[in-house]
Every structure is written in structure tokens, then in C-alpha cells.
C-alpha positions in Angstrom: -21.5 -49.2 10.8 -18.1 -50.3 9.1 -18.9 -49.6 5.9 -19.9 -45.7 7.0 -16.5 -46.0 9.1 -14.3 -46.9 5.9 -16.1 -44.3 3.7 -14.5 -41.9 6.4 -11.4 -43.7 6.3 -11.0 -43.1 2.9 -12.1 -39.5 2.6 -9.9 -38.6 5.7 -7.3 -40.1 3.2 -7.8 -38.2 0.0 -7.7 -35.1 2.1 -4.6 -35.5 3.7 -3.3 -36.2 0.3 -4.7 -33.3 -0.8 -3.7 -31.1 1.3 -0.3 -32.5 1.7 -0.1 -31.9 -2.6 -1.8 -27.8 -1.6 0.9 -27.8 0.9 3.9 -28.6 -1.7 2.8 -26.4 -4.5 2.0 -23.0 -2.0 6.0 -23.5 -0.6 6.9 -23.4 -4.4 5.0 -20.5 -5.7 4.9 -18.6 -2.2 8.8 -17.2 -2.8 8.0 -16.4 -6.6 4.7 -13.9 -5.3 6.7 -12.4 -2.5 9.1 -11.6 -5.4 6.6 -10.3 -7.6 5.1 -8.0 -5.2 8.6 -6.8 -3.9 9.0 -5.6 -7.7 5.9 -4.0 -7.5 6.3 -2.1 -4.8 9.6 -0.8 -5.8 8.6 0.3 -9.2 5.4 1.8 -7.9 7.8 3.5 -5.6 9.8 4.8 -8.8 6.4 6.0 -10.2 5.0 8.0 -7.5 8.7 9.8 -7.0 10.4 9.5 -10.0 13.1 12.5 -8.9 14.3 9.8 -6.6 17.5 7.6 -8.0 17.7 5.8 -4.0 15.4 4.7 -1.2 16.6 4.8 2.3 14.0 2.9 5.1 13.7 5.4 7.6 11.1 3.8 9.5 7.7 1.9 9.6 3.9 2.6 8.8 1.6 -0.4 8.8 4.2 -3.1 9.0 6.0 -1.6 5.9 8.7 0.5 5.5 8.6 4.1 5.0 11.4 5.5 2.5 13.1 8.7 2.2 13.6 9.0 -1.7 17.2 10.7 -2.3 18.8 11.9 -6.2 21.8 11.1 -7.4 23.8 13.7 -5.3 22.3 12.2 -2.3 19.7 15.0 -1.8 16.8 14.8 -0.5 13.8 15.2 -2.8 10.7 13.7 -0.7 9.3 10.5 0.9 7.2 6.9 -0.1 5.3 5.2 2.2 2.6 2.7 1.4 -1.1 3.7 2.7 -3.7 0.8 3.4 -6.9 1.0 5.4 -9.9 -2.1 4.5 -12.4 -0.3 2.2 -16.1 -2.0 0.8 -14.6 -4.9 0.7 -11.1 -5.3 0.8 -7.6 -3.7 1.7 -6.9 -0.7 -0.3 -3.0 -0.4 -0.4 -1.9 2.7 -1.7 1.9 3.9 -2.4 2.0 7.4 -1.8 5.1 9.5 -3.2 5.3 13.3 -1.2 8.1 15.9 -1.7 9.9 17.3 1.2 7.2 19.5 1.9 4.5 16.5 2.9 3.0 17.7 -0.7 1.2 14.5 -2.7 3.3 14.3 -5.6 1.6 11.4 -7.1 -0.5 7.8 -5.7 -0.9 4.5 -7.0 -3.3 2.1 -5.6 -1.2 -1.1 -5.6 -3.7 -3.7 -4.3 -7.8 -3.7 -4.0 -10.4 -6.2 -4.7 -13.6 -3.5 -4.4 -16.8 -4.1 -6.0 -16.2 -4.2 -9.5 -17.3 -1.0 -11.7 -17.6 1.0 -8.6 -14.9 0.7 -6.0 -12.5 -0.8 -8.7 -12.7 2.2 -10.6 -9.9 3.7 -7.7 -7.4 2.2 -10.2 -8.3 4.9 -12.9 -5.2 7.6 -13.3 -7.7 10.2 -13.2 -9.2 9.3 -9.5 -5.8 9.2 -8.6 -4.6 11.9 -10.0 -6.7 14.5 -8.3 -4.4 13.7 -4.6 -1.7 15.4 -6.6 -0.1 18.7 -4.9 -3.0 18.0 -1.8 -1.3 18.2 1.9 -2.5 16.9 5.2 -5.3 19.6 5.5 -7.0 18.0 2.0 -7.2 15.2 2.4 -11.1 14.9 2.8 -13.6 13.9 0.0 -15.7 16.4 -1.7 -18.9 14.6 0.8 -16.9 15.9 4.0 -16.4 19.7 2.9 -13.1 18.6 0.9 -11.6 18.4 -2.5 -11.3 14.8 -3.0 -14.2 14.4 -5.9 -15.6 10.6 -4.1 -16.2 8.0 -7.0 -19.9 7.7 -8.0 -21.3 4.3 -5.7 -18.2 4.0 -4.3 -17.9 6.7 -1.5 -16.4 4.2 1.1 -13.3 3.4 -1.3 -12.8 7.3 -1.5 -12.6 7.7 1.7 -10.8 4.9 2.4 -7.9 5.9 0.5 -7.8 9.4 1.8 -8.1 8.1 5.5 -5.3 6.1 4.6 -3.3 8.8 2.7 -3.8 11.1 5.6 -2.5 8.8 8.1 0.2 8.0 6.7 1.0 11.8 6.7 0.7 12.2 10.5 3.1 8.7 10.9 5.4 10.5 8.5 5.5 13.8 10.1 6.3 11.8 13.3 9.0 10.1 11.5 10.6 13.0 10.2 12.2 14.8 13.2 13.4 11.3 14.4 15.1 10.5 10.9 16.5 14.3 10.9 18.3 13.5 14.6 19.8 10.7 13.3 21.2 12.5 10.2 22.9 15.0 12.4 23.8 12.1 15.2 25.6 10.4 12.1 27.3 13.8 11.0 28.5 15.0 14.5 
């Protein structure tokens, strides 16, 4: 009975160390990937609205800020919000760039771990291409009476990402009046 009580012993001790040694390298590297995906999301930010020299936060969508995109005069020229619904298998996070119109200018799917060859294939410019100059009304895939073309095997991720593209629509067309009243409330 001991000797089964010391093997215990000593694997209770090489996981603590173990887990202490996990422990110490996530608290190095954690700061460096928050970092890394800050950068991402501000250059995908400058990709799917490139008219846009500033972003103002002018409120949240899925625990992420929503940003007005203004030129170098300060004008408005449209908004980026980040889109994310679970797809297959996975999150599929989406920036989404629109001009002042709630007009897709551009996407770019930021984040997805779908199937390989099927699902994964939402990366390709061309998929992503076709949600330019598409409002709130199109955003369907082809399978639901829409123009979204879904990718072969992978209808889920297609509709994921237009599900999540229209959502964010309807939260941005809520957020819209409510950042307009504060303009003028700033003004008067």
C-alpha cells in the first residue's frame, strides 16, 4: 500500500512542477500574443477601410469595439467592426469595413480553425471578395435565395460569416443614431 502511495506522491510532484513551469512561460508569452493580435486587428482594420487615416470606438459588438473610420480632415468615410459567430468547428472572426452607407466595402476573416480544404478555404480573397458593395438585405448565401456563392462542403462556414456580417449590421445601425447624438451633444 505505501509503495502505490509514494508513486502518487511523486507524480502529484512532477505535476505541480509542471504546471507551475506551464504557469511561468503562459504569463511570459500571454502579453506578446495580446500584442500580436492587437496589430492584427488594427491593420486588418486599415485593410478593410483603407480611406480611413483614424479610428474612433464608438461603441461595442461582441465584446469588441466598433470604430468609426474618419480621413485626414476628420470626415467621415465609413465604419469597422469585427463579426464572429462559431462555424463547423470554430469561431469565425471577421473584420468587416462598410462606408457611411452600411455598404460592405471589403472583409477579412481574421481568425478560423474550420475543416481544412473546406471551411478554411473562407480565407481565399475571392470568397471574401464577393461581400463587397452587399448591404444588410444581401447578406444571405446563394442556398437561402441570396447572392452569397456558399463554399463547396463548407455551407455552414458561409453562412456563418454572413450571419455574423449581418449582425453586426443591425448592432451598427443601432449604434449609429446614438454616436450621431453625441456628435451634436459635443457641438452644441
Amino acid at each position: 500500500m505505501s509503495y502505490f502511495l509514494k508513486l502518487g506522491f511523486v507524480l502529484l510532484v512532477i505535476t505541480v512542477i509542471a504546471s507551475g513551469i506551464l504557469a511561468y512561460v503562459n504569463s511570459l508569452t500571454e502579453p506578446i500574443i495580446l500584442e500580436n493580435q492587437r496589430k492584427a486587428k488594427a491593420e486588418a482594420r486599415l485593410e478593410v477601410l483603407p480611406e480611413a487615416a483614424t479610428f474612433d470606438s464608438i461603441g461595442t459588438f461582441n465584446a469588441e469595439n466598433v470604430f468609426a473610420g474618419k480621413d485626414a480632415d476628420g470626415n467621415l468615410v465609413g465604419y469597422v467592426f469585427l463579426a464572429s459567430l462559431y462555424g463547423y468547428s470554430s469561431d469565425v472572426k471577421s473584420m468587416v469595413g462598410v462606408n457611411k452607407d452600411l455598404i460592405v466595402n471589403k472583409i477579412k476573416v481574421i481568425s478560423q480553425t474550420e475543416t481544412p480544404g473546406l471551411g478554411a478555404n473562407c480565407i481565399k480573397p475571392e470568397f471574401q471578395a464577393q461581400f463587397s458593395d452587399k448591404g444588410l438585405g444581401e447578406m444571405k448565401v446563394n442556398k437561402d435565395g441570396g447572392p452569397i456563392i456558399s463554399i463547396t462542403g463548407a455551407t455552414i462556414t458561409t453562412r456563418t460569416i454572413t450571419n455574423s456580417i449581418k449582425n453586426g449590421l443591425l448592432e451598427l445601425e443601432k449604434l449609429i443614431p446614438a454616436e450621431a447624438e453625441t456628435s451634436e451633444e459635443v457641438t452644441k
